[in-house]
ZAKOL-655560 format. One line per 4 residues: for each residue z, y, x of N, C-alpha, C. Coordinates in nm, 2 decimals. Layout:
// residues N
Z/Y/X/Z/Y/X/Z/Y/X | ... $
***
This chain:
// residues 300
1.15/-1.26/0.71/1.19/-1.12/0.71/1.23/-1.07/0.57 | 1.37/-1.01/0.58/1.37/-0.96/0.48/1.41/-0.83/0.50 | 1.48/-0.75/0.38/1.50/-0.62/0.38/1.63/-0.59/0.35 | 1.70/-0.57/0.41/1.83/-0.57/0.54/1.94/-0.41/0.46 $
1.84/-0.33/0.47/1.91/-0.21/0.42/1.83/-0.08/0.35 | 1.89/-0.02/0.31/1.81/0.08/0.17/1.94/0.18/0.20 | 1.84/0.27/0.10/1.84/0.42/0.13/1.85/0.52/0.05 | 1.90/0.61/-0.03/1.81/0.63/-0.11/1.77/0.79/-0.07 $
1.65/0.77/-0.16/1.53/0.87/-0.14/1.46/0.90/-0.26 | 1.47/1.01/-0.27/1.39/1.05/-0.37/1.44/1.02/-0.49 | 1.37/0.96/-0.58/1.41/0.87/-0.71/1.48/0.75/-0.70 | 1.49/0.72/-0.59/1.49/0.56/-0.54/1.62/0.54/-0.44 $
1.66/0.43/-0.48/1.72/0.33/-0.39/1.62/0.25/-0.31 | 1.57/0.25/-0.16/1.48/0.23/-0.10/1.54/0.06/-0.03 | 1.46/-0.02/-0.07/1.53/-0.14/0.00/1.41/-0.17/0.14 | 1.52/-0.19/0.27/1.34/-0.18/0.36/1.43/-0.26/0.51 $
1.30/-0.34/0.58/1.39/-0.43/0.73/1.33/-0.33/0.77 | 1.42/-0.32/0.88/1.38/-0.26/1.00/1.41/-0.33/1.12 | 1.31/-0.29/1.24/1.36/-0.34/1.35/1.31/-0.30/1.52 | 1.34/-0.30/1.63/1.34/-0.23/1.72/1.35/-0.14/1.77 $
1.39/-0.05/1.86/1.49/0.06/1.91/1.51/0.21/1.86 | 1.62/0.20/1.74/1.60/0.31/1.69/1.55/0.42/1.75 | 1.53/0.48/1.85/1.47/0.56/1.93/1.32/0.55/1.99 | 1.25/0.45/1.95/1.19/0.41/1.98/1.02/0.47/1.86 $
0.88/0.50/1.89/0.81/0.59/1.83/0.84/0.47/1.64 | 0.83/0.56/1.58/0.85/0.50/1.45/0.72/0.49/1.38 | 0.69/0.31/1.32/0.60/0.32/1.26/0.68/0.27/1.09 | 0.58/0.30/0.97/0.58/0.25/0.85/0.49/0.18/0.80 $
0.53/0.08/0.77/0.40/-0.10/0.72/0.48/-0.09/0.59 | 0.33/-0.07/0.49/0.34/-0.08/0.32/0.29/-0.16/0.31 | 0.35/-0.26/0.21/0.28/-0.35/0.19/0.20/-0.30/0.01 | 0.14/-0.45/-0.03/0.05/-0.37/-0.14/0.09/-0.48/-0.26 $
0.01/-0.47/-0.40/0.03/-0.52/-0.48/-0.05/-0.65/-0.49 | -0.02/-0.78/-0.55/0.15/-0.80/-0.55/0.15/-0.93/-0.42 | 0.24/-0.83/-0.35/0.28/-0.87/-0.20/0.39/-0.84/-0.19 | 0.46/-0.82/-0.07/0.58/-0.73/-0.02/0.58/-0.74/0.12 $
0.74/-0.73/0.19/0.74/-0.71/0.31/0.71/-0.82/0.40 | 0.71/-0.92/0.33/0.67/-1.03/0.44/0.54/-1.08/0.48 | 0.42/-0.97/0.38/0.26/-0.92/0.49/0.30/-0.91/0.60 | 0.37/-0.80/0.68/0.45/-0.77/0.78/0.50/-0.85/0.88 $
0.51/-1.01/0.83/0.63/-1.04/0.91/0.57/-1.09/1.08 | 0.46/-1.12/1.09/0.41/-1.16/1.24/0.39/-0.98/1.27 | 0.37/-0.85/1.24/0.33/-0.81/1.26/0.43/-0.74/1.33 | 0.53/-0.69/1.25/0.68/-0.64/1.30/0.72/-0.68/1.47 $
0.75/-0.82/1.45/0.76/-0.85/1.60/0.69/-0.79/1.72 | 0.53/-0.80/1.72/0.47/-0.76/1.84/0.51/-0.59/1.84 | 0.54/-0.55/1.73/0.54/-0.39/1.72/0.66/-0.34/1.81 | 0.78/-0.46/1.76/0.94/-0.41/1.81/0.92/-0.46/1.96 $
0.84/-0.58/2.01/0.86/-0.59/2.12/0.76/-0.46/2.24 | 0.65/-0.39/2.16/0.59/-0.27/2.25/0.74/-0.18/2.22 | 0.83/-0.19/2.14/0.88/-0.06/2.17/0.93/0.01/2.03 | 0.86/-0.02/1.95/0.83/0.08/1.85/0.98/0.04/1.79 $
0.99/0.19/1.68/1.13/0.16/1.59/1.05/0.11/1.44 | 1.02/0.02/1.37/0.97/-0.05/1.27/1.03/-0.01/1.14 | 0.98/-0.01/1.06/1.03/0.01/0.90/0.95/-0.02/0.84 | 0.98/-0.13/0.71/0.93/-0.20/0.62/0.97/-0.20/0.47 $
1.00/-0.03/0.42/1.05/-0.08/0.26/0.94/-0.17/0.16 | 1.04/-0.19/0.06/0.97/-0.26/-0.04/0.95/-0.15/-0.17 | 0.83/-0.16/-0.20/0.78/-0.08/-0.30/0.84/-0.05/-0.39 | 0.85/0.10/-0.49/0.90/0.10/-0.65/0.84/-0.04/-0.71 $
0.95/-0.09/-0.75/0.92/-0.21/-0.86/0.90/-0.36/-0.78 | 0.93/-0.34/-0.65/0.94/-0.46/-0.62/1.08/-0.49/-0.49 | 1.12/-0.64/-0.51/1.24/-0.65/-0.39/1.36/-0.61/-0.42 | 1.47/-0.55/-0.38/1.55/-0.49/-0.37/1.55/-0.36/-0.40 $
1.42/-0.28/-0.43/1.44/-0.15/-0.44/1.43/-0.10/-0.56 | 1.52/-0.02/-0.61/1.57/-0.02/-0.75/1.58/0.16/-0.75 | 1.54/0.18/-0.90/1.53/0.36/-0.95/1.69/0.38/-0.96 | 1.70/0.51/-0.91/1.85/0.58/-0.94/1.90/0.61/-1.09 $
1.80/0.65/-1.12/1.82/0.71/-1.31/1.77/0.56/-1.41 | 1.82/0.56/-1.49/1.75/0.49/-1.61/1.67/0.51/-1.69 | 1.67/0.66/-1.71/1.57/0.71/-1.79/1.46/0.81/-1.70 | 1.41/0.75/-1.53/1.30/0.78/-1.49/1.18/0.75/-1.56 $
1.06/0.78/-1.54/0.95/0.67/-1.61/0.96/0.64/-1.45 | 0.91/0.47/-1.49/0.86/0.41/-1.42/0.71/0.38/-1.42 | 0.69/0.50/-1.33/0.50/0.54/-1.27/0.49/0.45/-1.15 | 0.39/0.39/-1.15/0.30/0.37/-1.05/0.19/0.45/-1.00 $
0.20/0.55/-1.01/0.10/0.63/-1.00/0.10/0.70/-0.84 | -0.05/0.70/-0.81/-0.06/0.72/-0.63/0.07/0.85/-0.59 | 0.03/0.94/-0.68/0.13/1.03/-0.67/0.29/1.02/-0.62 | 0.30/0.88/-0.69/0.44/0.84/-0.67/0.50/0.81/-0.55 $
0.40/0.70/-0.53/0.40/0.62/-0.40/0.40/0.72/-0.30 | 0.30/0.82/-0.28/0.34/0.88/-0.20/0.44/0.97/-0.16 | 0.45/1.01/-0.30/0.62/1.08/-0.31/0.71/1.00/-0.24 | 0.77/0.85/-0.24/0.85/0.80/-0.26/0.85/0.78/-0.09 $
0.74/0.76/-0.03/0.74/0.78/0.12/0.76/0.85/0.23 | 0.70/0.99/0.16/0.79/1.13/0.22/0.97/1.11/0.20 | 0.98/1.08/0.08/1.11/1.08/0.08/1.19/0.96/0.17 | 1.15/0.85/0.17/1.15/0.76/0.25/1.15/0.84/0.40 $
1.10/0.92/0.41/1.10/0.97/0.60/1.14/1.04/0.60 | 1.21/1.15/0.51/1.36/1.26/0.53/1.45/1.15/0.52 | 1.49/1.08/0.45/1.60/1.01/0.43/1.64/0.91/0.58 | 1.54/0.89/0.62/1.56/0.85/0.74/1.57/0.91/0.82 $
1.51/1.06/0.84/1.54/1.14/0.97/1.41/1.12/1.06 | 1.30/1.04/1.03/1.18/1.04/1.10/1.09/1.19/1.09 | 1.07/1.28/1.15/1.01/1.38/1.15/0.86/1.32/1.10 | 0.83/1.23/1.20/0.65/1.20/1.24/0.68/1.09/1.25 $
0.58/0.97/1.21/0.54/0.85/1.18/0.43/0.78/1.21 | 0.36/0.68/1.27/0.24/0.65/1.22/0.24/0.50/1.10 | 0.18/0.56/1.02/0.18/0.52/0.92/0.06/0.40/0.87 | 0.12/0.31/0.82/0.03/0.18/0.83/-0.01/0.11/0.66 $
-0.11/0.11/0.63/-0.08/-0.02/0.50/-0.21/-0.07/0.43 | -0.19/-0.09/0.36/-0.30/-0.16/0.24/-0.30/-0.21/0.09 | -0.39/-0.23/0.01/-0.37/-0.18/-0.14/-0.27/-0.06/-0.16 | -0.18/-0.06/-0.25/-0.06/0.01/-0.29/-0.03/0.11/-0.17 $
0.05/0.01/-0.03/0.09/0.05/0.05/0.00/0.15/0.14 | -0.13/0.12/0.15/-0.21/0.21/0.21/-0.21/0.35/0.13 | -0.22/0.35/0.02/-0.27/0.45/-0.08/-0.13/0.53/-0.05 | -0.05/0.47/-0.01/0.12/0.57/-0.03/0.06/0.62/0.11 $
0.06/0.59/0.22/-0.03/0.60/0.35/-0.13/0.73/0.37 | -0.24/0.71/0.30/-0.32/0.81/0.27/-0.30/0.90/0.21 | -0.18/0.96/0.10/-0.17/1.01/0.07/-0.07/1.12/0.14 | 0.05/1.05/0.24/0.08/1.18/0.32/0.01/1.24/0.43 $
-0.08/1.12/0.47/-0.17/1.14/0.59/-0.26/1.27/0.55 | -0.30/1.26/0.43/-0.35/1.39/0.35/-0.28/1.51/0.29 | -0.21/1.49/0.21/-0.15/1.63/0.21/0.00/1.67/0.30 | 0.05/1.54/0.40/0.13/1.63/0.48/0.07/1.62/0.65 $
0.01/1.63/0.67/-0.03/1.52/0.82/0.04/1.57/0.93 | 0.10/1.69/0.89/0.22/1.70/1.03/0.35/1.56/1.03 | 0.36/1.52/0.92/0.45/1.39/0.91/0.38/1.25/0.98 | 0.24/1.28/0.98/0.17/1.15/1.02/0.09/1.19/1.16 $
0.20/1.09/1.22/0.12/1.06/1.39/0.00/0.98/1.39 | -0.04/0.94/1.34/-0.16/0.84/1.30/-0.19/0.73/1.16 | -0.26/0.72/1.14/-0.29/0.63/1.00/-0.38/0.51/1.01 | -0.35/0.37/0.97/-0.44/0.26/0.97/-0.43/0.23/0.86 $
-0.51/0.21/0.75/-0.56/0.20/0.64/-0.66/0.09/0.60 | -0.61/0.00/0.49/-0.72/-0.10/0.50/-0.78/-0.06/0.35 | -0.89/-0.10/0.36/-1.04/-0.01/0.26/-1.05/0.12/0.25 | -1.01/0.18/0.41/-1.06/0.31/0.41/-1.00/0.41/0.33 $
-1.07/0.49/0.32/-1.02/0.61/0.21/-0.96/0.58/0.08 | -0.85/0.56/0.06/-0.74/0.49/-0.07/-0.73/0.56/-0.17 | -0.73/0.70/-0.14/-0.68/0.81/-0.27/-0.78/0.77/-0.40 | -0.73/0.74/-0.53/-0.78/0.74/-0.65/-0.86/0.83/-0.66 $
-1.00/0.86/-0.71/-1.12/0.99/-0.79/-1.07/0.96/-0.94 | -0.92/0.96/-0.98/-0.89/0.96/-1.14/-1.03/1.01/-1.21 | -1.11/1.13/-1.21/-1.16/1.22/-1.29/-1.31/1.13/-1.26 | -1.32/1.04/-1.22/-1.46/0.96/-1.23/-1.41/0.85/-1.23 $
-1.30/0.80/-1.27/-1.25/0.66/-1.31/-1.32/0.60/-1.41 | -1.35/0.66/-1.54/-1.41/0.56/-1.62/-1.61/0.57/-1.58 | -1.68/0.60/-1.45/-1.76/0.56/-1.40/-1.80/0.43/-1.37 | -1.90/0.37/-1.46/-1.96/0.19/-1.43/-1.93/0.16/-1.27 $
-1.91/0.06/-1.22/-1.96/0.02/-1.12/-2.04/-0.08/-1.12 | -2.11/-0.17/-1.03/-2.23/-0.28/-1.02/-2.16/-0.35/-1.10 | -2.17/-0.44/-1.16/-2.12/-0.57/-1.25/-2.06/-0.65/-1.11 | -2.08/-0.68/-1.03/-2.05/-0.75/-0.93/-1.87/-0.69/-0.95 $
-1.88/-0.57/-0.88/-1.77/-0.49/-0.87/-1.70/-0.50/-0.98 | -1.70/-0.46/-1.11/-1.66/-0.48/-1.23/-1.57/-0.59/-1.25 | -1.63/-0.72/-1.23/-1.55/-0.85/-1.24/-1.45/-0.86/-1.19 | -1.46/-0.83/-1.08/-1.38/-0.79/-0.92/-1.24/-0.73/-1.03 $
-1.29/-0.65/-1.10/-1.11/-0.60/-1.17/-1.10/-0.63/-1.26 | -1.12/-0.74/-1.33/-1.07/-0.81/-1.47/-0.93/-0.77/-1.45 | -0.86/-0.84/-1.37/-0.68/-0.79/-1.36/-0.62/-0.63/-1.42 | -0.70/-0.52/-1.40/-0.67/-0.41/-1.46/-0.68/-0.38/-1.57 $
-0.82/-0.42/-1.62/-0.86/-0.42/-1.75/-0.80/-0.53/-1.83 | -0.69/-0.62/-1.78/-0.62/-0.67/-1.85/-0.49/-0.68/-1.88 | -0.48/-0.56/-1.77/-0.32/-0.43/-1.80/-0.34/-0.33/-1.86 | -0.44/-0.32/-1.97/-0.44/-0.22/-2.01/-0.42/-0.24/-2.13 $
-0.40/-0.35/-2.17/-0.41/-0.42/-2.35/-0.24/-0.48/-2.33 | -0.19/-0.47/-2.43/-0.03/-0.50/-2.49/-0.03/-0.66/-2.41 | -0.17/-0.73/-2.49/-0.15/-0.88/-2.43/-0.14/-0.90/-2.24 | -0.17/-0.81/-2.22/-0.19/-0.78/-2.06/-0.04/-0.76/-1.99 $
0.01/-0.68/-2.05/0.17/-0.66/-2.03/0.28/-0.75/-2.06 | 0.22/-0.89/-2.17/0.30/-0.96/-2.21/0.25/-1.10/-2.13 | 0.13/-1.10/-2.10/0.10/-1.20/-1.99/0.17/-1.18/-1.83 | 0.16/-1.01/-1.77/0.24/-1.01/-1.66/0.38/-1.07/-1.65 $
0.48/-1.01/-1.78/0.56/-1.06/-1.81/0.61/-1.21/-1.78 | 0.53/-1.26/-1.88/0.54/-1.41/-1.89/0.50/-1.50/-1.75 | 0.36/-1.43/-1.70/0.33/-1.54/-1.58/0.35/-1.47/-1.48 | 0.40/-1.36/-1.40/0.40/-1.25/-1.32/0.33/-1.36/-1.19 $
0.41/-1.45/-1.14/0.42/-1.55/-1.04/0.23/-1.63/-1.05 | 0.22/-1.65/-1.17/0.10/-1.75/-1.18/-0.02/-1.63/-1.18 | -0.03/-1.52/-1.21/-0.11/-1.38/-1.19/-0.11/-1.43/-1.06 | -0.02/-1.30/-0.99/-0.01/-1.34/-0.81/-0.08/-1.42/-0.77 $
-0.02/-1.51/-0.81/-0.08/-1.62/-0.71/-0.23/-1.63/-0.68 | -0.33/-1.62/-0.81/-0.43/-1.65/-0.83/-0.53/-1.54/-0.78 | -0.45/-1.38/-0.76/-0.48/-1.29/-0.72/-0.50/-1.36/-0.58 | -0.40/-1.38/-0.48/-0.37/-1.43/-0.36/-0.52/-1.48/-0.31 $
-0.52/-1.57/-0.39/-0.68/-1.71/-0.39/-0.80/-1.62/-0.38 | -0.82/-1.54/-0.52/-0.90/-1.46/-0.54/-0.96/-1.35/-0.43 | -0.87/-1.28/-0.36/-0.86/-1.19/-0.27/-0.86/-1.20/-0.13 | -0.81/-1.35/-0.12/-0.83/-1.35/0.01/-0.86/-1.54/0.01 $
-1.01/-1.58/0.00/-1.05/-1.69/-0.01/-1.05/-1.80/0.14 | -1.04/-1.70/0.25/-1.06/-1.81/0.35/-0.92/-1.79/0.43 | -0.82/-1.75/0.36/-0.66/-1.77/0.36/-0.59/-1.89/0.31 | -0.56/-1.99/0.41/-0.52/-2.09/0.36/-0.32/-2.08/0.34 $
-0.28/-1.98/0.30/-0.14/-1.99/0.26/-0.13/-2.10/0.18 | 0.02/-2.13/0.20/0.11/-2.24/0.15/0.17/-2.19/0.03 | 0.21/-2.29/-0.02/0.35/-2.26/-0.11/0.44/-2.17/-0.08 | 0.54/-2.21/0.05/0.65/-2.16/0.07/0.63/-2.02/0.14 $
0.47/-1.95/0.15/0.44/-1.86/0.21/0.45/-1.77/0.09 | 0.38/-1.80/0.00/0.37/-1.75/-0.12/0.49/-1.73/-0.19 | 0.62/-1.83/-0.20/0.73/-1.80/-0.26/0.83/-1.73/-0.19 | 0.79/-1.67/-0.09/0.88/-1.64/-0.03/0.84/-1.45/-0.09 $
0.72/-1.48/-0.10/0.68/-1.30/-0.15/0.69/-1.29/-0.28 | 0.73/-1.40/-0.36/0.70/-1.40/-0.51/0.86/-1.35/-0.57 | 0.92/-1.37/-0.48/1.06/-1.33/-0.50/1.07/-1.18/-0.56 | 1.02/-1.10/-0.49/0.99/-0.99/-0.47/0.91/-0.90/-0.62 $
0.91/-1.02/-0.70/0.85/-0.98/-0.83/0.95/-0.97/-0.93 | 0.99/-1.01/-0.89/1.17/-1.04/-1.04/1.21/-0.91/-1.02 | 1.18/-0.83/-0.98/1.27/-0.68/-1.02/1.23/-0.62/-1.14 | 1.34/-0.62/-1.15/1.37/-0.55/-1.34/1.23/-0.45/-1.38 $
1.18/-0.37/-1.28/1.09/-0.27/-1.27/0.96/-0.31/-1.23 | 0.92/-0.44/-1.23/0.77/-0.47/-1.16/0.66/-0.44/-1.28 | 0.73/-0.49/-1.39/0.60/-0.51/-1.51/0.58/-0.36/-1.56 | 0.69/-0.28/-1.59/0.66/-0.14/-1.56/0.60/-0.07/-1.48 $
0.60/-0.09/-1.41/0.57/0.04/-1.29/0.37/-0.05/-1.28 | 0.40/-0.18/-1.25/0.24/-0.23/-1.23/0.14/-0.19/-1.36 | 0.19/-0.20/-1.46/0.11/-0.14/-1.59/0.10/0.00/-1.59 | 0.17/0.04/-1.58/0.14/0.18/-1.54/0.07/0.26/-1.40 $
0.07/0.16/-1.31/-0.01/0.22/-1.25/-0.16/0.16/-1.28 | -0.22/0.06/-1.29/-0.33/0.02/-1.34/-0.35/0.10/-1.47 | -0.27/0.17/-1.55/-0.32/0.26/-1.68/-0.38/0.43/-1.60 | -0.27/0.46/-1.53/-0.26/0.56/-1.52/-0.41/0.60/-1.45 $
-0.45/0.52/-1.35/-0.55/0.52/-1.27/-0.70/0.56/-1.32 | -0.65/0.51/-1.46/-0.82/0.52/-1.55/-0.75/0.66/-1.63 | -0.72/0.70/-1.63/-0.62/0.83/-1.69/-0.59/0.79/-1.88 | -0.55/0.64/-1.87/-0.48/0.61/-2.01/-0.39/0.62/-2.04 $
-0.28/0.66/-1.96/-0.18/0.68/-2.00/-0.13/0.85/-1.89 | -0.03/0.93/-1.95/-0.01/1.04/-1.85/0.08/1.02/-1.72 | 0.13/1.08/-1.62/0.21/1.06/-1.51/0.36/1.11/-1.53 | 0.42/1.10/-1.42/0.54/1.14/-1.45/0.50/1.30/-1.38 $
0.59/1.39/-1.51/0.57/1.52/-1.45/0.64/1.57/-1.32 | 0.72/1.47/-1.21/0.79/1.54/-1.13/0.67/1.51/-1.03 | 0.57/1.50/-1.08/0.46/1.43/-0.96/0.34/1.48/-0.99 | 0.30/1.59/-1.08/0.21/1.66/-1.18/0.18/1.74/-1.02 $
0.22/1.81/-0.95/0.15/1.92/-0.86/0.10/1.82/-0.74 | 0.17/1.72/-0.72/0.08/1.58/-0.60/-0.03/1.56/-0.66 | -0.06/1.54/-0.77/-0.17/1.47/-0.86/-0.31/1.58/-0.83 | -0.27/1.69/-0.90/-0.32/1.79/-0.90/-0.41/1.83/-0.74 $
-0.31/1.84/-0.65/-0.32/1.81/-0.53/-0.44/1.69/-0.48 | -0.41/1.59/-0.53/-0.49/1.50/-0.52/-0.62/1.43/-0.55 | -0.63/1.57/-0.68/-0.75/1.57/-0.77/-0.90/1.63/-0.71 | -0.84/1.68/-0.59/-0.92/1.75/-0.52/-1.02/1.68/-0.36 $
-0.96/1.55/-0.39/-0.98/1.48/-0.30/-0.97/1.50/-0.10 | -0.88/1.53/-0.09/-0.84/1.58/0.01/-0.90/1.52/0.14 | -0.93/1.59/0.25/-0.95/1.49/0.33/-0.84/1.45/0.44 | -0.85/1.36/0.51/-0.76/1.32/0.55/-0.80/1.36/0.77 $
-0.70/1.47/0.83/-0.73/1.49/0.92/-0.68/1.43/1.10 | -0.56/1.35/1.04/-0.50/1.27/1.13/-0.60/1.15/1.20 | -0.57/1.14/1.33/-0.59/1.00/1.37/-0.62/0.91/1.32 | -0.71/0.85/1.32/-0.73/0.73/1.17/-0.81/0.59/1.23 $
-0.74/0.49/1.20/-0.85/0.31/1.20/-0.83/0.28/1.06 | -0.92/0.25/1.04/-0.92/0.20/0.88/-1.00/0.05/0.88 | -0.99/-0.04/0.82/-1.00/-0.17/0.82/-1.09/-0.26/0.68 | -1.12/-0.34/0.73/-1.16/-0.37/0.61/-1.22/-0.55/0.63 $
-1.12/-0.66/0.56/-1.14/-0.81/0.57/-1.30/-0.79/0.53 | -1.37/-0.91/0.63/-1.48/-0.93/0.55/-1.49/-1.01/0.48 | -1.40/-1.09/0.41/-1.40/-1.16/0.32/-1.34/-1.14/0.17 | -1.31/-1.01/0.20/-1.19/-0.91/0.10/-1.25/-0.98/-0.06 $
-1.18/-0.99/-0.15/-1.23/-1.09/-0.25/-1.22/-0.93/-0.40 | -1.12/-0.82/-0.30/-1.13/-0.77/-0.46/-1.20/-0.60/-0.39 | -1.20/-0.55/-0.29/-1.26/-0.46/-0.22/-1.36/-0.47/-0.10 | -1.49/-0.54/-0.12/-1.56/-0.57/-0.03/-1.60/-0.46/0.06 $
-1.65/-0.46/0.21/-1.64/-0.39/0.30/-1.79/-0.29/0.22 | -1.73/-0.14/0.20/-1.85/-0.06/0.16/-1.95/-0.04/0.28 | -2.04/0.03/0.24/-2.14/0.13/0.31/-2.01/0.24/0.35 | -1.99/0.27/0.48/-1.90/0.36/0.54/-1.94/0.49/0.48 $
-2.09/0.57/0.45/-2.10/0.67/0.39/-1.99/0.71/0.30 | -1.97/0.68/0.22/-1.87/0.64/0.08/-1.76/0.71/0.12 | -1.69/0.70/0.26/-1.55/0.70/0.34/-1.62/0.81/0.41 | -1.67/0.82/0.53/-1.69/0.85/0.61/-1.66/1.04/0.61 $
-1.68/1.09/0.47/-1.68/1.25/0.47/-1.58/1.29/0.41 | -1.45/1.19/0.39/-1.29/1.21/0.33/-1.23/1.21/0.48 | -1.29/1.15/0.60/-1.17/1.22/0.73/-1.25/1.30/0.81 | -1.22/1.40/0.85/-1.22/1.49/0.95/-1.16/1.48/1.05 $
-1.06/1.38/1.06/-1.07/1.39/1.21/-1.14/1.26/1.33 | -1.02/1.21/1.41/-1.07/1.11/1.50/-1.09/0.96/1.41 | -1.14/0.89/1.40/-1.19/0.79/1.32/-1.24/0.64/1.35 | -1.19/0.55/1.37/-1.28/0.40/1.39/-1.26/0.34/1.29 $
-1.36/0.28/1.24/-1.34/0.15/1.12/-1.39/0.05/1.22 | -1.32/-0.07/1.15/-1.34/-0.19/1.17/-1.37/-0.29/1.07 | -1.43/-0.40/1.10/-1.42/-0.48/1.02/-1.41/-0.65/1.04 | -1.29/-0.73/0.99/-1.24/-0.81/1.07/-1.30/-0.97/1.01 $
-1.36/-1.03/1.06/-1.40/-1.17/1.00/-1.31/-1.24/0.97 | -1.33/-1.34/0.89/-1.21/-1.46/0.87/-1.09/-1.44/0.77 | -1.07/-1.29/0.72/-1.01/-1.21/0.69/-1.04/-1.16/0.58 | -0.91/-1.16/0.42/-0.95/-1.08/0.33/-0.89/-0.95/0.31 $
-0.80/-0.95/0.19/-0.72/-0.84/0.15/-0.57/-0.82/0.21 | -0.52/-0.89/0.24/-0.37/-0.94/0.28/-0.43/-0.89/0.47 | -0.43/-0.81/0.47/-0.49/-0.84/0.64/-0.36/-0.85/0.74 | -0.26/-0.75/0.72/-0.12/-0.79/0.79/-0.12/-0.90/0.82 $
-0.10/-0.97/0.68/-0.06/-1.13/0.72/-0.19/-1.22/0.76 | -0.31/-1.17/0.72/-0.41/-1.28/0.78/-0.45/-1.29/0.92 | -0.40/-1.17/0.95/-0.48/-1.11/1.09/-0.40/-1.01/1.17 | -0.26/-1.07/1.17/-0.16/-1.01/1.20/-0.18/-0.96/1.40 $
-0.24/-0.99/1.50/-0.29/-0.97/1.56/-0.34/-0.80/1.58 | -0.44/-0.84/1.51/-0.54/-0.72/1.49/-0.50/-0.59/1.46 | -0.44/-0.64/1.32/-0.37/-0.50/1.23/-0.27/-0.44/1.33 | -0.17/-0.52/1.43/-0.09/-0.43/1.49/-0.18/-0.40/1.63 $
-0.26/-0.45/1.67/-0.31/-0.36/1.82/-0.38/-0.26/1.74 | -0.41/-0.20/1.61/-0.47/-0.09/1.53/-0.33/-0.02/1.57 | -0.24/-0.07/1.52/-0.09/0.03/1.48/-0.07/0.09/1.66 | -0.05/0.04/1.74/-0.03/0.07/1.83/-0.09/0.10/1.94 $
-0.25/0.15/1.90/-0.38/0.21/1.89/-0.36/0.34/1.93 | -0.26/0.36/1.79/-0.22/0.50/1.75/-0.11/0.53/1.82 | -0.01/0.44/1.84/0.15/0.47/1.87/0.14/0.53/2.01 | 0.05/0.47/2.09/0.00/0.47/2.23/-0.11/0.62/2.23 $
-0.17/0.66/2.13/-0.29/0.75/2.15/-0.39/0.69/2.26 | -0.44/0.56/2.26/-0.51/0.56/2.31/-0.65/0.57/2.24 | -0.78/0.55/2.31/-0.89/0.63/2.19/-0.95/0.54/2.11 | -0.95/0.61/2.00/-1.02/0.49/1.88/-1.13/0.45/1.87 $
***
């Protein structure tokens, strides 16, 4: 699967596959960092064959999809992502959506499902409640957990940005291992999403959002009133399954308390064995009878 046609939206030239009947209920599958659209690819099919109209862009900073200005910053910041998605669904003409994703992609997810949810027909979410608590970011976590993000805390140092650089592919990869341990991908599985890294804008936009998140570096101001917005921790009132691998290698399945008082509305978590971070692609099954859970309304 690749990504067929683009759009542009927002700040962005939107590079994204789509597939089955344009008239058909429309979902959006985000993929996360560093992934792309081909998490998606077993998943797309079962979606287009119930019916659905499918859409798969590729993230700021990765694929095909490329900034309109030169002199944007290139933020990764949640704010963005979710900007970049709304925009993503006027530019297409999609009123209402149900909206699908994980790492990155979920967080763009949760974030319209929260502050627009007339745009979101439903939400599947994997680790639950995605929105950043920026203002308790530099809060310890167990040492367990801590380790769990060496990767960020190693984008936050000059050598961190000149290592992405240099190994982007060899990072990945090891993230891949790391995150999802009882995932036996291939090479050619892996190089087929690694592609997806060579955009001029990956090592930017990923340092920046791993800075931004601990609030070391500032945002882009056209995203200053989303932020703000989002500082408040909103909860999220839509339809909701939210997911969680139990073998997730960098977000292990919490105590639901944690989540549980960010949605108000209808709500099932799951949690899927065999299965880590990459759940699309590990457990491609699953993740779409969640999506079409929702597309259907039937009860969670």
């Amino acid at each position: 699967m690749v990504a067929d046609a683009s759009v542009h939206a927002g700040a962005l030239d939107i590079a994204y596959a789509s597939a089955g009947p344009v008239d058909g209920p429309p979902v959006v599958l985000l993929h996360g960092f560093p992934y792309d659209v081909h998490s998606y690819e077993q998943v797309v099919p079962r979606l287009a064959a119930a019916g659905c109209r499918v859409i798969v862009p590729s993230l700021r900073g990765f694929g095909a999809t490329r900034f309109l200005n030169a002199s944007t910053l290139r933020s990764g910041e949640q704010a963005a992502l979710g900007a970049d998605l709304l925009a993503l669904l006027d530019a297409l003409g999609i009123q209402r959506a149900v909206l699908a994703g994980f790492d990155w992609g979920g967080r763009a997810a949760c974030v319209v499902a929260a502050l627009w949810p007339e745009r979101c027909a439903g939400l599947v979410s994997v680790n639950s409640y995605n929105i950043q608590n920026i203002a308790k970011a530099m809060e310890p976590d167990s040492a367990e957990n801590e380790q769990r993000l060496w990767y960020q805390y190693y984008f936050h140092s000059e050598r961190g940005r000149a290592g992405l650089k240099a190994n982007r592919k060899g990072i990945a990869k090891l993230l891949w291992q790391l995150w999802s341990p009882t995932w036996a991908f291939d090479e050619a599985t892996f190089g087929q999403s690694a592609q997806a890294f060579e955009s001029p804008d990956f090592v930017e936009v990923v340092i920046h959002s791993y800075r931004h998140r601990f609030g070391l570096v500032p945002g882009d101001p056209a995203y200053a009133d989303i932020e703000r917005r989002l500082a408040t921790q909103p909860a999220i009132t839509v339809p909701s399954i939210t997911l969680d691998g139990a073998d997730d290698g960098v977000r292990p399945a919490e105590d639901q308390s944690v989540h549980a008082g960010h949605f108000s509305g209808p709500r099932s978590h799951r949690i899927l064995s065999g299965a880590g971070h990459n759940l699309p692609q590990e457990a491609p099954e699953e993740f779409a009878k969640a999506v079409l859970e929702l597309v259907r309304k039937e009860p969670l």
